[in-house]
LOMAR-601513 format. One record per residue (C-alpha): x, y, z; residue number from 1. Coordinates in steps of 0.25 Angstrom, whole numbers, plus 5000, padded with zeros to 4 digits. Example, Ala and Ser with C-alpha at 12.3 -4.5 7.8 and 13.67 -1.06 7.14 Angstrom:
2
{r {5049,4982,5031},1}
{r {5055,4996,5029},2}
This chain:
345
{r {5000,5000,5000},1}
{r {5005,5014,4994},2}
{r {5006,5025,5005},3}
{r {5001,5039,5001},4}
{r {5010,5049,5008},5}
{r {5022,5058,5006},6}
{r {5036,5053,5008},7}
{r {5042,5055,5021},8}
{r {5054,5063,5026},9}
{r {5062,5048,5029},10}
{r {5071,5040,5020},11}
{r {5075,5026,5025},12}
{r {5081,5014,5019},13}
{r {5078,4999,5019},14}
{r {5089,4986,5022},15}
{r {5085,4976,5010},16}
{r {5083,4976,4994},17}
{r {5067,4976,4995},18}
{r {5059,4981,5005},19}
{r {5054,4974,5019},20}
{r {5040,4975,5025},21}
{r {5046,4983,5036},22}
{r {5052,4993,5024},23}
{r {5040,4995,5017},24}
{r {5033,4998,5031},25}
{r {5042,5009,5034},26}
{r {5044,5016,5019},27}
{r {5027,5017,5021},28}
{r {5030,5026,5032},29}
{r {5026,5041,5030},30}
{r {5040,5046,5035},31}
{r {5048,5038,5024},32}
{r {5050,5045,5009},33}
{r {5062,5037,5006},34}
{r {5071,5025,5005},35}
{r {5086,5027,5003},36}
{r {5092,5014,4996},37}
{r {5107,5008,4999},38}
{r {5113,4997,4994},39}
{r {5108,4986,5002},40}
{r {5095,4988,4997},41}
{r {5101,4986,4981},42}
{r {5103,4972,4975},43}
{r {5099,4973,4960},44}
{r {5092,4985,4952},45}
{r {5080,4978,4951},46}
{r {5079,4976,4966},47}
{r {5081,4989,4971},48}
{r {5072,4994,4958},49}
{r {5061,4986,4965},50}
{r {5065,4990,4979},51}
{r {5063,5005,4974},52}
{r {5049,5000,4965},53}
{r {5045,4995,4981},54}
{r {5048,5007,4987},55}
{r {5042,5018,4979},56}
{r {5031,5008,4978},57}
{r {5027,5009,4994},58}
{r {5021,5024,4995},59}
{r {5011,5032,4985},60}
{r {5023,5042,4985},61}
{r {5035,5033,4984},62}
{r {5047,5034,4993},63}
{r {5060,5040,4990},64}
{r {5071,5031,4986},65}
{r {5086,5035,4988},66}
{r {5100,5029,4989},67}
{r {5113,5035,4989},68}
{r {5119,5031,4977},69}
{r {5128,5043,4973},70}
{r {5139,5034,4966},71}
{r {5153,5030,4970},72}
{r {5152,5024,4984},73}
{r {5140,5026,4986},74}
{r {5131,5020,4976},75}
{r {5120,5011,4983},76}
{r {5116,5003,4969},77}
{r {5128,4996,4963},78}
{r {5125,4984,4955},79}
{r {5117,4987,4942},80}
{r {5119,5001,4944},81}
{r {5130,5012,4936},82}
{r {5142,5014,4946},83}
{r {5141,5028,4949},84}
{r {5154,5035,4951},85}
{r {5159,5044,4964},86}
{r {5156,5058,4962},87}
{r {5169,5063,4963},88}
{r {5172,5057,4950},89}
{r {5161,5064,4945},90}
{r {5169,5077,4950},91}
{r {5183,5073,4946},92}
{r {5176,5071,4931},93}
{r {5171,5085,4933},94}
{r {5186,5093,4935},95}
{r {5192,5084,4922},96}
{r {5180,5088,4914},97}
{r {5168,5097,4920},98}
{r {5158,5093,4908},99}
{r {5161,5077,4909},100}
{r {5160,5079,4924},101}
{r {5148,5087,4924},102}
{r {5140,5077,4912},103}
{r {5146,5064,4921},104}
{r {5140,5068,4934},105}
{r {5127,5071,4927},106}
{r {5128,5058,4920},107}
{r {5131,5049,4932},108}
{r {5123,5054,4942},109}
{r {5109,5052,4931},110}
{r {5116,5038,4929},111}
{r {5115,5037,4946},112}
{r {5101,5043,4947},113}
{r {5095,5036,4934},114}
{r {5101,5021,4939},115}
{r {5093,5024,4953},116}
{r {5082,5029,4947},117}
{r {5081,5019,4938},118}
{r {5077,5009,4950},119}
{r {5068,5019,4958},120}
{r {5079,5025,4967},121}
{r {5074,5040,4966},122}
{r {5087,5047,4971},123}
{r {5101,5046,4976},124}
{r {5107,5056,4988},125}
{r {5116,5061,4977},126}
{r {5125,5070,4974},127}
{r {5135,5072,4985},128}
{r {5139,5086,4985},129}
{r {5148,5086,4997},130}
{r {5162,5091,4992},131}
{r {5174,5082,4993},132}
{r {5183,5088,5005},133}
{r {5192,5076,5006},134}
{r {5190,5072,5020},135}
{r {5176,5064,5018},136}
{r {5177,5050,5015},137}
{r {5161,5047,5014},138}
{r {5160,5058,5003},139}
{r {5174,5059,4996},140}
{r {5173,5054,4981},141}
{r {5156,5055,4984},142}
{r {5158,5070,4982},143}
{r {5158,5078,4966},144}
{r {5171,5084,4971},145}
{r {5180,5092,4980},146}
{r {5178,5105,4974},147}
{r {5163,5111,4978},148}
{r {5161,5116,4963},149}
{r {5164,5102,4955},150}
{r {5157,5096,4966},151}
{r {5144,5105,4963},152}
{r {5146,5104,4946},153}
{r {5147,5089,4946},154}
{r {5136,5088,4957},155}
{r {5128,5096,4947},156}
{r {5129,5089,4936},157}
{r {5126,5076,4944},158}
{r {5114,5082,4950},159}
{r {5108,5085,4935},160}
{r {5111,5069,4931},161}
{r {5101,5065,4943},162}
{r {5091,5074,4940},163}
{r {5091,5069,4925},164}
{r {5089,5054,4932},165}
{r {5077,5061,4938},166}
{r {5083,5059,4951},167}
{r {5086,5072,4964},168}
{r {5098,5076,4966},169}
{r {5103,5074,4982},170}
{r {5116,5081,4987},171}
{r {5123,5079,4998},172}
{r {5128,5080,5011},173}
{r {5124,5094,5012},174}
{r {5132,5103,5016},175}
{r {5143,5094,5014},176}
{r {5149,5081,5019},177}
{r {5161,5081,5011},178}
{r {5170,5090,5022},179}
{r {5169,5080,5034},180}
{r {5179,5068,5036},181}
{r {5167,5057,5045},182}
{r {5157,5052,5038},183}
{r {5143,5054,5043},184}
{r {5138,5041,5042},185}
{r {5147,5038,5053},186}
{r {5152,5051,5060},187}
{r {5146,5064,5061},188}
{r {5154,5071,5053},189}
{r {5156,5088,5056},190}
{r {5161,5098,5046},191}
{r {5169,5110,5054},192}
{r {5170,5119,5041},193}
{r {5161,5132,5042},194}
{r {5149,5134,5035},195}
{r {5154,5144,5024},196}
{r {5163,5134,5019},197}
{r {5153,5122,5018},198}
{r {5144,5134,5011},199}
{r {5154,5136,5001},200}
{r {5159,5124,4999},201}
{r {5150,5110,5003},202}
{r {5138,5117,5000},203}
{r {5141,5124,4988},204}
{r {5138,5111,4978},205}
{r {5125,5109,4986},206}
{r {5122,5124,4982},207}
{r {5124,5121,4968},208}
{r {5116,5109,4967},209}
{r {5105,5114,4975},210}
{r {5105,5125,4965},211}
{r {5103,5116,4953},212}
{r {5092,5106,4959},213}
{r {5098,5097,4969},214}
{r {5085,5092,4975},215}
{r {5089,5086,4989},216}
{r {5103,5087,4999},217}
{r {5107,5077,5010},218}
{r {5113,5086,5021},219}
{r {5125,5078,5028},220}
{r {5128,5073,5043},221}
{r {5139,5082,5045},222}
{r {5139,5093,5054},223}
{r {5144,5106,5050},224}
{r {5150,5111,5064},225}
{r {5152,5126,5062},226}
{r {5139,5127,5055},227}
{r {5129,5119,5064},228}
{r {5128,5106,5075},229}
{r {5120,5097,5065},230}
{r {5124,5088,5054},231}
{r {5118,5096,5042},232}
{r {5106,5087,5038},233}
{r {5099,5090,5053},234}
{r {5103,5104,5052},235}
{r {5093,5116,5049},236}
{r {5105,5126,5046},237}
{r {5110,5117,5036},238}
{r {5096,5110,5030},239}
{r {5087,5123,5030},240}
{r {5097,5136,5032},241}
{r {5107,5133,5021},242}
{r {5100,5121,5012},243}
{r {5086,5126,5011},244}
{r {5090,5141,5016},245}
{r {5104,5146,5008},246}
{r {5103,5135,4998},247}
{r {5089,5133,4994},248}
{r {5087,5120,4993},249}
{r {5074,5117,4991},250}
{r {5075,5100,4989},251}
{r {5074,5088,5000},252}
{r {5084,5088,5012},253}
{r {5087,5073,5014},254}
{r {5096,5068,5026},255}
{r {5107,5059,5027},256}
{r {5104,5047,5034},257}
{r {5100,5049,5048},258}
{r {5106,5036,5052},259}
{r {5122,5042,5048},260}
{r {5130,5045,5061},261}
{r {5131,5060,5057},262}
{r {5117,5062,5059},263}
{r {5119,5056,5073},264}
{r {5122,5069,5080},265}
{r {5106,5073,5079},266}
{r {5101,5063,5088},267}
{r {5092,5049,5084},268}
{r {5087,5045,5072},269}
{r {5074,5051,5074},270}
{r {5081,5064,5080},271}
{r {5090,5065,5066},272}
{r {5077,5064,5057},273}
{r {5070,5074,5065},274}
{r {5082,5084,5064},275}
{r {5084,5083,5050},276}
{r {5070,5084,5045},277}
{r {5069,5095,5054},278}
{r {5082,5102,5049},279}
{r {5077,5100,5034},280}
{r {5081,5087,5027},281}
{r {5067,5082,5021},282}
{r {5071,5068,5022},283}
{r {5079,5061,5031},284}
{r {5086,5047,5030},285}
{r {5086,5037,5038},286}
{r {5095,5024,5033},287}
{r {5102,5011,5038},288}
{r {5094,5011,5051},289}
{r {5079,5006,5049},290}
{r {5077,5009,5065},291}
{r {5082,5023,5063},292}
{r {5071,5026,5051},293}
{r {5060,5019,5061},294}
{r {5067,5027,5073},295}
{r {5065,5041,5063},296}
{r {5049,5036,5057},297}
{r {5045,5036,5072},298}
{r {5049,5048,5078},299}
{r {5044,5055,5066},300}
{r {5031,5048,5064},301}
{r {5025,5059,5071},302}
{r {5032,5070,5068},303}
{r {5030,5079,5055},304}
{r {5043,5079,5050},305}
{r {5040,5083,5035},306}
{r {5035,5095,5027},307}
{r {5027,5096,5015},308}
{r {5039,5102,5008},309}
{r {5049,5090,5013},310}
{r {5038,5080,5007},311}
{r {5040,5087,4992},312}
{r {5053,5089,4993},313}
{r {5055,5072,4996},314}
{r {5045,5070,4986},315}
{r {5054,5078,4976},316}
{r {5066,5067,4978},317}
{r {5058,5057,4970},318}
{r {5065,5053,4956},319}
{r {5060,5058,4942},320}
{r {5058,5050,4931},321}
{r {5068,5051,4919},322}
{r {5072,5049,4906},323}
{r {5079,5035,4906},324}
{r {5071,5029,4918},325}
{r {5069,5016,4916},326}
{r {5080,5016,4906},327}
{r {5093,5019,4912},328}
{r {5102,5009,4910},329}
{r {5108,5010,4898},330}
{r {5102,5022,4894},331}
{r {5112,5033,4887},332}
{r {5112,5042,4898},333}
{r {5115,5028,4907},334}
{r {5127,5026,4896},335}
{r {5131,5041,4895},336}
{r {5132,5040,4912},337}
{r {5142,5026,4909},338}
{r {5151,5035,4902},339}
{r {5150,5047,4913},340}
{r {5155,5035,4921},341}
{r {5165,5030,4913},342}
{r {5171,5042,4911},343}
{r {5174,5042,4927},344}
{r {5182,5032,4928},345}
């Protein structure tokens, strides 16, 4: 039975490679909009094509479905899908030649969002625009680049080459992770530098994407110490002074997953969703830990926690229909993104 209501502020995940009882139970609950995949829950493309069929197929308005599948190392979805190169070979292709650079990045990243859509995935958290420092080790060759204005040119390009795949454009960590040596999935990682030189330099490539139709950030765990005392996805400075305030951005405000150590600093589970939804993220993700999603679903159940506006800005995450769907492998553009690829190497 279809339930008629409007996506939640809630993403979760599940363990398997089809849904249990206990998974389709919870997905029908009013607070969940979305389903973030990994790769456990991937065996074939015409499994996780039928997963994704079984998940849109559970509400009247059909949930959100996500992974992070940005390329490099972190591509969720191997076997019978393209390899999608690291970003930073997307950069250093750029500074040999800016229009091979430009037309790759735009290439490969229709070739990442077409391959996804093509089984029902509706979006990817990409691109990362956090610039290479040289002192992270969880984004290093993740990020476009180390200078702030390739970075922004390539992210651009790439940005243009998922909205062709009809599929939103996502960048993070806003305002920038790349500074910071820990990794916030297991430390809670602080950035001493002061807040004119994040401005002018981590954020300037989210500026530029913002101003050419990015449609939603992630803020990061990371806590910007001379700036304010929250990680910036639960801080209202950072989510509604300078991303809705300075930079205008008008699109959907997702969280990282409330589960990651850098998020620990706010309190419980259900503490860190009710701090970042109150602080401005739309959604907020709760992964790896099914007790931690139930822990969130019941201390919210009775709370409004969702605005009208935040309902349409989810909905607008949805993927489009395009061109080739239902045709992508092997199609030119499929081809011309081989080459793009090729030329990589």
């Amino acid at each position: 039975m279809k339930f008629p209501m409007p996506l939640g502020p809630l993403m979760i995940d599940i363990a398997g490679v089809e849904l249990s009882q206990d998974d389709k139970e919870i997905l029908k609950h009013p607070l969940i909009g979305g389903i973030i995949l990994f790769s456990r829950n991937y065996e074939t493309k015409e499994q996780v094509t039928q997963l994704c069929q079984q998940i849109h197929g559970l509400r009247d308005e059909a949930l959100l479905i996500s992974v992070d599948h940005e390329g490099g190392r972190v591509q969720r979805f191997r076997e019978g899908f393209s390899a999608i190169p690291c970003m930073q070979a997307l950069g250093e292709q750029y500074e040999k030649d800016n229009h091979k650079g430009l037309q790759g990045a735009e290439h490969v990243a229709w070739l990442m969002a077409a391959e996804l859509r093509e089984v029902g995935v509706d979006f990817s958290f990409a691109p990362v625009l956090d610039i290479n420092h040289g002192c992270s080790e969880v984004i290093g060759d993740r990020s476009f680049s180390t200078d702030k204005k390739v970075l922004a040119k390539v992210a651009a390009a790439f940005q243009v080459g998922l909205k062709s795949a009809g599929m939103v454009s996502i960048g993070k960590h806003f305002p920038g992770h790349g500074a910071v040596a820990p990794d916030s999935h297991i430390e809670i990682p602080i950035d001493t530098r002061p807040y004119a030189e994040i401005m002018a330099d981590d954020v300037f490539p989210f500026k530029e994407l913002i101003n050419a139709g990015m449609d939603g950030i992630m803020p990061a765990h990371v806590i910007y110490q001379k700036v304010d005392e929250l990680p910036a996805g639960f801080s209202p400075f950072w989510l509604q002074k300078v991303l809705r305030g300075e930079l205008a951005f008008k699109g959907t405000i997702f969280s990282d997953d409330l589960t990651m150590h850098g998020a620990s600093v706010i309190g419980d589970f259900a503490q860190r969703a009710r701090q970042a939804l109150k602080a401005g993220c739309d959604m907020v993700l709760v992964c790896n830990d099914r007790k931690a999603s139930e822990q969130v679903i019941d201390a919210l159940s009775d709370e409004e926690v969702i605005a009208a506006s935040t309902v349409a800005r989810i909905s607008a995450m949805r993927a489009k229909p395009f061109a080739e769907l239902g045709e992508v492998f092997g199609s030119m553009k499929w081809q011309l993104a081989h080459k793009a690829i090729q030329l990589l190497a």
